[in-house]
PAZAPA-4460 file (N, C-alpha, C; in steps of 0.05 Angstrom, whole numbers, plus 32768, in hexadecimal, padded with zeros to 4 digits):
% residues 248
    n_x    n_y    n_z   ca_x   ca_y   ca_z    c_x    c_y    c_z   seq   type   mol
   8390   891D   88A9   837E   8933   88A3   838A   8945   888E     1      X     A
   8380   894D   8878   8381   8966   8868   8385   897A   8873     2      X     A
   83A5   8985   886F   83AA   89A1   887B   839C   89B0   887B     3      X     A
   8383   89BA   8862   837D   89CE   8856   8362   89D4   8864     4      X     A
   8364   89D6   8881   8352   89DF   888E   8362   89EF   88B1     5      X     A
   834E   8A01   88B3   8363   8A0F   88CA   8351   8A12   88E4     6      X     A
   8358   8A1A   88F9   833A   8A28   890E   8351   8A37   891D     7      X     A
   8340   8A51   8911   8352   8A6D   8927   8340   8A7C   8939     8      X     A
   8354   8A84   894C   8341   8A97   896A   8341   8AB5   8956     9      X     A
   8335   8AC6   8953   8332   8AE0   8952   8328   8AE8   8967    10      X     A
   8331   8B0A   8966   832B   8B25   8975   832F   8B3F   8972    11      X     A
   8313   8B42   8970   831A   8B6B   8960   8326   8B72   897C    12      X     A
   832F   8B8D   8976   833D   8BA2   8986   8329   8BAA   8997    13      X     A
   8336   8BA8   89B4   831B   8BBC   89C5   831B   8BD4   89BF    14      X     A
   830D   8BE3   89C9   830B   8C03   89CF   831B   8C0D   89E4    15      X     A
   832B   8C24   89D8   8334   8C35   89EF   8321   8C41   89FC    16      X     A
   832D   8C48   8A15   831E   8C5A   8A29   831A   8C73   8A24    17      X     A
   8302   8C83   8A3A   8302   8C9F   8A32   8319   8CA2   8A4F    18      X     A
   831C   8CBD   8A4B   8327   8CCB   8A6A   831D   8CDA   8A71    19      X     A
   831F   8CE5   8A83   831E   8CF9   8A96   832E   8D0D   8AA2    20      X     A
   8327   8D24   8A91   833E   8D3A   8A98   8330   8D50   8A91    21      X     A
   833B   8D6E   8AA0   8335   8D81   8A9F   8340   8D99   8A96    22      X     A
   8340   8DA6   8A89   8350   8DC9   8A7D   834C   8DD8   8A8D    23      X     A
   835D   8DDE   8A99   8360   8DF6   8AAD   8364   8E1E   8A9E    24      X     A
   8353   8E2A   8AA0   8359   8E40   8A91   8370   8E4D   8AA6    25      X     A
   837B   8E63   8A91   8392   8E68   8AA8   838C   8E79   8ABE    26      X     A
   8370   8E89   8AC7   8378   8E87   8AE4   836B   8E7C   8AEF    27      X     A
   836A   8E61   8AE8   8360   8E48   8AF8   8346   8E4F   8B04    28      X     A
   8331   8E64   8AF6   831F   8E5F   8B0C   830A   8E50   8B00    29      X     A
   830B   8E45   8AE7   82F9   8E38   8AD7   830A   8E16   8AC9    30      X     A
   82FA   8DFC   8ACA   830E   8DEA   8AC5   82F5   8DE6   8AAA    31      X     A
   82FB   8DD7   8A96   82E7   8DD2   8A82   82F3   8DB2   8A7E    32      X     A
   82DE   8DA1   8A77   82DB   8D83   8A73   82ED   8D77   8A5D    33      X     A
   8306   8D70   8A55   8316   8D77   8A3A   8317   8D50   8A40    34      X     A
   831A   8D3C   8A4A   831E   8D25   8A3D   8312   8D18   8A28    35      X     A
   831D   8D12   8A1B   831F   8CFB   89FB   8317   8CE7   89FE    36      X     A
   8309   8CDE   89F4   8303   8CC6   89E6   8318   8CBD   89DA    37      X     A
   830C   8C93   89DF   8321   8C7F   89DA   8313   8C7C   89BF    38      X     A
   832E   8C6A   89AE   8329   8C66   8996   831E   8C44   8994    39      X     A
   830D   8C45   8979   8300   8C29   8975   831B   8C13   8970    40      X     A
   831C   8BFA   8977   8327   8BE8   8975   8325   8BDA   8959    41      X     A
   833C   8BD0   894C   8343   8BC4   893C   8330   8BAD   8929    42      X     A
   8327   8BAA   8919   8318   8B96   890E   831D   8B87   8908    43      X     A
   831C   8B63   8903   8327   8B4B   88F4   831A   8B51   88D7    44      X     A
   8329   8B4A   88C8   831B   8B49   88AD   832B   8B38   88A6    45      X     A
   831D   8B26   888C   8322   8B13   8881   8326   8B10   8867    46      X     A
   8335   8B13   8851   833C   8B1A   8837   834A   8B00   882B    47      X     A
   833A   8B02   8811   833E   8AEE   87FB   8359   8AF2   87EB    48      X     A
   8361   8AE6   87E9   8388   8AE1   87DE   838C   8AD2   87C8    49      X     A
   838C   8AD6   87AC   8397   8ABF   8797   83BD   8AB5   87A1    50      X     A
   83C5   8AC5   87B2   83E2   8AC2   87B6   83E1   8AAA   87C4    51      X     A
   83CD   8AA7   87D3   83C7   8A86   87EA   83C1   8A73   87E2    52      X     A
   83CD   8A5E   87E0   83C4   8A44   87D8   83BC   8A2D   87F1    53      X     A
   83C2   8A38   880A   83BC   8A27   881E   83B8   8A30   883B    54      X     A
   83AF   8A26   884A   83AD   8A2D   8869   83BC   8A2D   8879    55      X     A
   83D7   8A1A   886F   83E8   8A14   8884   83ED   8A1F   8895    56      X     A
   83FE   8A45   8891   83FE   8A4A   88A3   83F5   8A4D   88B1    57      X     A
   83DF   8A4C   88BF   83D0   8A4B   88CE   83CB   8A35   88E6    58      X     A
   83DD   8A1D   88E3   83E4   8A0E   88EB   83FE   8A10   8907    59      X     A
   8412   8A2A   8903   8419   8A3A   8915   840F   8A4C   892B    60      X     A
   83F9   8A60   8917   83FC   8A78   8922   83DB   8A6E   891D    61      X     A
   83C8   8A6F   893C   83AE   8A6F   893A   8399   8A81   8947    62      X     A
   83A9   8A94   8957   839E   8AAD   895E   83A1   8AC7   8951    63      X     A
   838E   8AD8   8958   8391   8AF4   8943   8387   8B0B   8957    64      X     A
   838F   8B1C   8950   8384   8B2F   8962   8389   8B53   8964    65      X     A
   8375   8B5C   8952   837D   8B6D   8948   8385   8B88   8961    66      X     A
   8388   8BA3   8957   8399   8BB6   8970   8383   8BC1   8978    67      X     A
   8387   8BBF   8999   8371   8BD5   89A4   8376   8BFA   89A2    68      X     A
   835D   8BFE   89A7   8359   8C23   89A6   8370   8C2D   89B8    69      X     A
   8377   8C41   89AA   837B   8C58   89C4   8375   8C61   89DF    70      X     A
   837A   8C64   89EC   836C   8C70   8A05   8365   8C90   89FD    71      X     A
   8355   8C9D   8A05   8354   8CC1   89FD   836E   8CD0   8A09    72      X     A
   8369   8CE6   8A04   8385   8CFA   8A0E   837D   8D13   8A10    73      X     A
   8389   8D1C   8A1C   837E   8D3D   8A2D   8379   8D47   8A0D    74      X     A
   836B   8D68   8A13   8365   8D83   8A08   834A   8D6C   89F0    75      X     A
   8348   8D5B   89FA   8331   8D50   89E9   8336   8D3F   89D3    76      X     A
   834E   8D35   89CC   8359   8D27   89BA   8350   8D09   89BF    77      X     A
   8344   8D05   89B0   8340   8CDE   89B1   8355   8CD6   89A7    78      X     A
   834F   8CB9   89AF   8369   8CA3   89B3   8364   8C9B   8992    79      X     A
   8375   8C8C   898A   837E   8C85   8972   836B   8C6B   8969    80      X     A
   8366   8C6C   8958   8352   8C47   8952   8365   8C2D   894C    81      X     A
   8365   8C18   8955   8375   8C00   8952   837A   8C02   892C    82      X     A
   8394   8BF0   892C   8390   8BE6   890C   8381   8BCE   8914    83      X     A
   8377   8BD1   88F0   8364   8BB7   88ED   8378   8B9B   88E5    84      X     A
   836D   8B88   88E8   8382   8B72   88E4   836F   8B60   88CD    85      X     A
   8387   8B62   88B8   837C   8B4D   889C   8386   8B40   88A1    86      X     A
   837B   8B1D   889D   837A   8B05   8898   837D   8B03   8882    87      X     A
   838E   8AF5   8871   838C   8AF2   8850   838C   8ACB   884B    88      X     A
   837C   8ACA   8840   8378   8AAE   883B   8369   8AA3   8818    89      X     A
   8375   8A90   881D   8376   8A8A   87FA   8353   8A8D   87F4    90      X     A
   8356   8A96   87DE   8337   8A95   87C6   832A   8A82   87C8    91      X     A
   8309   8A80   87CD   82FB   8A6E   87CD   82FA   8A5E   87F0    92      X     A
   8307   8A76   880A   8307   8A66   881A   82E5   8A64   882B    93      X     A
   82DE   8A57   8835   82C8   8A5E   8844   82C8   8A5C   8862    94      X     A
   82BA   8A6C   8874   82BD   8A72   888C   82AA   8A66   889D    95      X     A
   82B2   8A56   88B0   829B   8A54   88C2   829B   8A5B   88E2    96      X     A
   8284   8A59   88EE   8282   8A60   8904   828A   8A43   8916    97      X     A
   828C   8A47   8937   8293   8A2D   893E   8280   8A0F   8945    98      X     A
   8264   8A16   8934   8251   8A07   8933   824B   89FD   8913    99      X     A
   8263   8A00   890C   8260   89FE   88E4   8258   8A0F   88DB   100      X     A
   8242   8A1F   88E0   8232   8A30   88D1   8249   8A46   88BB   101      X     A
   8240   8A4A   889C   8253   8A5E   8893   8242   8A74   8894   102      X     A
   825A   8A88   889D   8262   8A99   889D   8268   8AAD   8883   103      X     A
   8274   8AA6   886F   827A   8AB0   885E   828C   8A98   884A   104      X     A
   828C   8AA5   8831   828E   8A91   8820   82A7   8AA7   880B   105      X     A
   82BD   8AAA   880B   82CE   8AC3   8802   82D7   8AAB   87E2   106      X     A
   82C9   8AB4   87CF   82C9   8AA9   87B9   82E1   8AB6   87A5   107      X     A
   82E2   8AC9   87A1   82F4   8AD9   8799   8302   8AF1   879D   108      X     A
   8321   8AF1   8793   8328   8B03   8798   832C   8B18   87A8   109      X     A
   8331   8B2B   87BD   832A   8B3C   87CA   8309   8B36   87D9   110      X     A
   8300   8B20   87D5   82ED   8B28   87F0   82F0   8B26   8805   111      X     A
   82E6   8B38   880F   82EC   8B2D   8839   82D6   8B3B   883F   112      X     A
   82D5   8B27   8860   82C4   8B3A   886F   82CD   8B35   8888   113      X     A
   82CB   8B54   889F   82CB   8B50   88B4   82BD   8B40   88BF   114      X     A
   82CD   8B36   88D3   82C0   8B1B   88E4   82C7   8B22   88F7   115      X     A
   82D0   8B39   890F   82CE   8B42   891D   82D4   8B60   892D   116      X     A
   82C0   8B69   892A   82B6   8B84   892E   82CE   8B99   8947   117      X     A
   82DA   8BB0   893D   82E8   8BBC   895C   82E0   8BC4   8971   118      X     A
   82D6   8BC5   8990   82C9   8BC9   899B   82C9   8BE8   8997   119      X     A
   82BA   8BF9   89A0   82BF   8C13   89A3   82C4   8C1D   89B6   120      X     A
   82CE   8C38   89AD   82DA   8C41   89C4   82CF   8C5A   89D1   121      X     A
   82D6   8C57   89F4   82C2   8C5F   8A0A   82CE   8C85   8A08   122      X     A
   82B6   8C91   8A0E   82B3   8CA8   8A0A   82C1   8CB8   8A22   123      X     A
   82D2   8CD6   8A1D   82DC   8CD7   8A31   82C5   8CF4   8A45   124      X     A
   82CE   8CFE   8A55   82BC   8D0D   8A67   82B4   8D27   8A5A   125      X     A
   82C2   8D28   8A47   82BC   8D42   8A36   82A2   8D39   8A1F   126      X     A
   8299   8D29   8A25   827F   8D22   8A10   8270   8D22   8A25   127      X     A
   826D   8D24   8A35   8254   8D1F   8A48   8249   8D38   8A56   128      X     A
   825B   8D56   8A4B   825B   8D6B   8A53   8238   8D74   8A50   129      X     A
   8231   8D86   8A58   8210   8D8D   8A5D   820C   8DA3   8A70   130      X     A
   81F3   8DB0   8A6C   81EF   8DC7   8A7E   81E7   8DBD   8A98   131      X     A
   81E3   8DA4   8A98   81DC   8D9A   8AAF   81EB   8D8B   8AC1   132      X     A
   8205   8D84   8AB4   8220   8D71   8AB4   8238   8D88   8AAA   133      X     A
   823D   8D99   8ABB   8255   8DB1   8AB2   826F   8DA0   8AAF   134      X     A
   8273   8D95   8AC6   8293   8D84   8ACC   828C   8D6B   8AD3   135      X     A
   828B   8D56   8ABB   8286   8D3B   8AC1   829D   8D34   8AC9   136      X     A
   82A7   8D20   8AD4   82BA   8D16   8AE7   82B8   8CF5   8AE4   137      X     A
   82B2   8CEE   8AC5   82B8   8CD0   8AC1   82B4   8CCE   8AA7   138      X     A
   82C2   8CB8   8A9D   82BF   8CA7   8A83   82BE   8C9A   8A7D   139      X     A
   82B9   8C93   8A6A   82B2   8C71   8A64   82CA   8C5C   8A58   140      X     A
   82C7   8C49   8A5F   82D8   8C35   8A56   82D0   8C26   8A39   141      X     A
   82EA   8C26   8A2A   82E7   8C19   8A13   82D7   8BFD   8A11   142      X     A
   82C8   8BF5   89FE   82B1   8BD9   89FE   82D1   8BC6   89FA   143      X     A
   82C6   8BB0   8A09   82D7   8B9D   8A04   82D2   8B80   89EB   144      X     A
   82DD   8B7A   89DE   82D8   8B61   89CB   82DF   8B4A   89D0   145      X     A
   82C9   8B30   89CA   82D0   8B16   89CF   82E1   8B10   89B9   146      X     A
   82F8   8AF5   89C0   82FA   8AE4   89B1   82EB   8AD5   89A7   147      X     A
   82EE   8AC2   8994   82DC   8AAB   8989   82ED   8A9A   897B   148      X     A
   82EA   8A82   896C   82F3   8A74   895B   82E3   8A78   894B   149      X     A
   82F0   8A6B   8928   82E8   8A68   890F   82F8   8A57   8904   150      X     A
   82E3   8A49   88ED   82F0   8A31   88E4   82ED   8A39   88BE   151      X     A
   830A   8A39   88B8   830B   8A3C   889B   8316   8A2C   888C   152      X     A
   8309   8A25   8870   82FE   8A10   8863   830E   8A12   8846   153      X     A
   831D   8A19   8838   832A   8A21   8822   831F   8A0D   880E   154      X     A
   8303   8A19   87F9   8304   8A07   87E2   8314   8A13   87CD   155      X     A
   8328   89F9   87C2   8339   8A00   87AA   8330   8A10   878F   156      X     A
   832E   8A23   877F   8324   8A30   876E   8329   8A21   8755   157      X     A
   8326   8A0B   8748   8336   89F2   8732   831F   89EE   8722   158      X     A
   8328   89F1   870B   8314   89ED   86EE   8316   89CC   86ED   159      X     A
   832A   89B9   86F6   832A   89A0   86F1   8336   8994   870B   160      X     A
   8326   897F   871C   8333   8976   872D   8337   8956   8728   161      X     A
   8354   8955   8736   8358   892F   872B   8351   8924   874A   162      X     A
   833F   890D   874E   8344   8900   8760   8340   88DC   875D   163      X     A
   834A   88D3   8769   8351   88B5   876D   8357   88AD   8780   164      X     A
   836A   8887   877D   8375   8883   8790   838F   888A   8791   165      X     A
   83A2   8884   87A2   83B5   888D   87A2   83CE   887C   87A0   166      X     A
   83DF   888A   878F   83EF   887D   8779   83E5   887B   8761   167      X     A
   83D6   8893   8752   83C3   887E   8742   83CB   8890   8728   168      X     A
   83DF   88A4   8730   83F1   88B2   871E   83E6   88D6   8717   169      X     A
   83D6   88E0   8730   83C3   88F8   872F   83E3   890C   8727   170      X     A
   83F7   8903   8737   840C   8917   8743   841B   8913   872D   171      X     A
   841D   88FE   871C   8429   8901   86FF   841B   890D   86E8   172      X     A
   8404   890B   86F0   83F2   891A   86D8   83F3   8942   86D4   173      X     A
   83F3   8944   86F0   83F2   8962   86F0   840C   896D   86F2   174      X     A
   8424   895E   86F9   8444   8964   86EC   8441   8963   86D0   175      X     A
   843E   894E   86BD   843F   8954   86A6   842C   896B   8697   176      X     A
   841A   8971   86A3   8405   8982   868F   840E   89A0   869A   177      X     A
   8416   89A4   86B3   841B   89C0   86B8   8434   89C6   86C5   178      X     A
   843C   89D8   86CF   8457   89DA   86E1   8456   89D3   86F8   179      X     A
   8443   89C9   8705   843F   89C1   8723   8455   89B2   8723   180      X     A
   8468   89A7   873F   8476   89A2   8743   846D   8992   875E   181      X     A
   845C   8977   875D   8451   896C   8775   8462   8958   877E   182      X     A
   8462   8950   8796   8477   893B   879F   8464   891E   8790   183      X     A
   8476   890E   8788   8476   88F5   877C   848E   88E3   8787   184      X     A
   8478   88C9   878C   848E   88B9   8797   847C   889E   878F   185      X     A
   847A   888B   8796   847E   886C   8793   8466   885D   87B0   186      X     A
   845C   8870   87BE   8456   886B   87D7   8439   887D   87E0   187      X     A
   8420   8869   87E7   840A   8875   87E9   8413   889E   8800   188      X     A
   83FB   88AA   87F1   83F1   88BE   8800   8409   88D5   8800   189      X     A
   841D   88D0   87E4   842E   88E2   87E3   8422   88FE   87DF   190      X     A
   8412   88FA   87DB   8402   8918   87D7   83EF   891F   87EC   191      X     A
   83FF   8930   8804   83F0   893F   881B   83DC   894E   881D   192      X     A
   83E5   896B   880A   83DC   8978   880B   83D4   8986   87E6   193      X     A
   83C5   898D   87E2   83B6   899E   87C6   83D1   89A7   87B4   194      X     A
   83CF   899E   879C   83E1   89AB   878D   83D5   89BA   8772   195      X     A
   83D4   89CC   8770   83C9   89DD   8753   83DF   89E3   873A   196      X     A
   83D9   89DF   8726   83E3   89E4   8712   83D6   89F1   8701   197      X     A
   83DB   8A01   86E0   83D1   8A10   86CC   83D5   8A01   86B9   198      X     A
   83C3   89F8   86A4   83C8   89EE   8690   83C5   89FD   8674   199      X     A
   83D5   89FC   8664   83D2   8A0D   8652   83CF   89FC   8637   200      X     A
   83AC   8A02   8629   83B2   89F6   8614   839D   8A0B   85FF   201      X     A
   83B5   8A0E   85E6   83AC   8A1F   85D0   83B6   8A39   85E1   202      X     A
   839C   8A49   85E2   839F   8A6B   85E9   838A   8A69   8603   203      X     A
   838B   8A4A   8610   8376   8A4A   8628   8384   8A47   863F   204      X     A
   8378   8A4E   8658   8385   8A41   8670   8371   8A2D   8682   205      X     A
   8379   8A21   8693   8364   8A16   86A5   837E   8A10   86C0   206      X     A
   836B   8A07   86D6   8372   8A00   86EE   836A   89E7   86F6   207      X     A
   8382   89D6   86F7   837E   89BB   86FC   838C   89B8   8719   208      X     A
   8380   89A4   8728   838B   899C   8744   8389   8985   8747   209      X     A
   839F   8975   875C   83A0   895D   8761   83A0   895D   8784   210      X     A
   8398   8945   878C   8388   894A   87A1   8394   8923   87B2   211      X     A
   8396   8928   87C8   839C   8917   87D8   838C   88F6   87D0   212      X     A
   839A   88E3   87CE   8383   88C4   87C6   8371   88C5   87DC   213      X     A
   8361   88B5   87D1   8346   88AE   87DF   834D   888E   87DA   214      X     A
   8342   887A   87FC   8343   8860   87FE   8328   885A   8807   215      X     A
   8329   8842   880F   830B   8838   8818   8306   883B   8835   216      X     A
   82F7   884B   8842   82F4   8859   8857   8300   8873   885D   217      X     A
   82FD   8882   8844   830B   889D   884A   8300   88AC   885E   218      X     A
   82D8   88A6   8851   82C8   88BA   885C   82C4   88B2   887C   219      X     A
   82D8   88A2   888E   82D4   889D   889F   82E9   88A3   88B1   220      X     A
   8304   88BA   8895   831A   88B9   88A1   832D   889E   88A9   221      X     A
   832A   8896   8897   8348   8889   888E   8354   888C   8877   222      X     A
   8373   8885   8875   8381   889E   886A   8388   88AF   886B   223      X     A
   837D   88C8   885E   8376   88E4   885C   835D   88EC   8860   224      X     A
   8349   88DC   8866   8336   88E0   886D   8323   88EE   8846   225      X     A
   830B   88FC   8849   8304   8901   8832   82F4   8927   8834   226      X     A
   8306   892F   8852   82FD   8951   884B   8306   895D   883A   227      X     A
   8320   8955   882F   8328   8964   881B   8313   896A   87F6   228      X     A
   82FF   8950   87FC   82E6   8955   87E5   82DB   896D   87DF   229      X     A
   82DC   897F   8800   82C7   8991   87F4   82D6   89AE   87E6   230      X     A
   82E8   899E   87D6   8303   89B7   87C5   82F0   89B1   87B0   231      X     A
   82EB   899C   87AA   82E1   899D   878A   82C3   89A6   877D   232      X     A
   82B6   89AD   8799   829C   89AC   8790   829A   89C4   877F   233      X     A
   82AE   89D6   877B   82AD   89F2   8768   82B8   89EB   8749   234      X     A
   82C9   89D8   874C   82CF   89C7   8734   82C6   89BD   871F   235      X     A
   82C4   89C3   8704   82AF   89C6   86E5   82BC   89A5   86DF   236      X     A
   82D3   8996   86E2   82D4   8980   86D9   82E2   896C   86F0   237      X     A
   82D9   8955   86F0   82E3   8941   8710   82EE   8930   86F3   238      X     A
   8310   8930   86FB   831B   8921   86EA   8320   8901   86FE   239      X     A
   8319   88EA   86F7   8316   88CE   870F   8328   88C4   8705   240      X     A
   8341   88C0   8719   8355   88AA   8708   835E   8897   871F   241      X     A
   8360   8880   8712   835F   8867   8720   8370   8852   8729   242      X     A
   837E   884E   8715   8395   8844   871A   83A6   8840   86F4   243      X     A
   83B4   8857   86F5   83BE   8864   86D6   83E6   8857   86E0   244      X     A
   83F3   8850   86CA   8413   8855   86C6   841F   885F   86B7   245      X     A
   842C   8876   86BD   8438   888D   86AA   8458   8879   86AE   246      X     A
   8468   8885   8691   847D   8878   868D   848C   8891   8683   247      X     A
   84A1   8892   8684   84B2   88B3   867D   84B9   88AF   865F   248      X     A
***
């Protein structure tokens, strides 16, 4: 299978609680409703990265979960709001839900979007005060948030993609034309995972990639199977090479 796909659990931050507490004037013969409100819980957000070239990590670490609220605090002070937790994942990744459906499609640069909301947080007894309700005597509890899974899809951002069979010299082509530095060897399917390079010609640049061989029954998963295809569909040129011999 093509590394370059992940499925992580997310979870925004719950809500803190409200409390329940009272201000005593000093000669105690009057108490007034003084608990705080809990703070809203933490948000997942999801942000676009040119620094990322792959999913891997993600291959470790597949839960996320951002910080819950505060609980409130006497004289009326609410509780603090979770931090939000960024996800940063390479340009051009796309997001889905755990029925395929996308989600979002983070094409460039800095886009993200939350993908899961912080619950809010529960009000404390000092909001519920009223001429009719002098000394409320309860609060509410912070909303709680589900987990879920998501499945993310990283298409490669490449002005030129090489694909073939394998051995067929993709991983010599894009060493010589750019600085990429891909493993080469003598032996099918040396090429695992996506390699990008810059080519520079005149006062131009472009983005060329080389991309795992394709055999006969890929699309059935053998081999490497053939998910790694849907890198190129953003791709202005499909360079096809077949069976080429470079000589030093």
């Amino acid at each position: 299978m093509f590394l370059d796909e992940a499925k992580i659990n997310v979870k925004a931050g719950d809500g803190g609680g409200g409390i329940v507490t009272f201000f005593y004037l000093k000669s105690r013969s009057k108490k007034v409703p003084s608990g705080g409100s809990g703070g809203g819980g933490g948000d997942i957000i999801i942000k676009a990265s040119r620094n990322l070239s792959t999913l891997y990590g993600f291959k470790k670490k597949i839960h996320f979960k951002a910080e819950n609220g505060k609980s409130g605090e006497p004289n009326n002070r609410n509780g603090k709001n979770g931090e939000d937790l960024i996800i940063k994942v390479p340009t051009g990744t796309i997001i889905k839900d755990d029925k395929e459906k996308i989600i979002a499609d983070l094409e460039d640069e800095g886009d993200e979007i939350i993908i899961a909301t912080g619950g809010i947080g529960g009000r404390g007894n000092a909001s519920f005060t009223s001429q009719k309700r002098m000394f409320p005597a309860f609060a509410e509890k912070g909303e709680k948030t589900q987990s879920f899974w998501i499945n993310l899809e990283p298409r490669l951002v490449a002005d030129v993609s090489l694909v073939g069979f394998p051995n067929s010299g993709k991983s010599t082509i894009i060493s010589r034309i750019s600085a990429a530095k891909p493993k080469i060897a003598d032996y099918p399917f040396t090429t695992l995972t996506s390699n990008l390079g810059v080519v520079t010609v005149d006062d131009e640049d472009f983005v060329i990639a080389d991309f795992p061989g394709l055999i006969k029954g890929a699309h059935k998963g053998t081999g490497l199977g053939d998910k790694f295809l849907s890198h190129i569909t953003k791709s202005l040129v499909l360079a096809v090479n077949l069976n080429l011999e470079f000589k030093n």
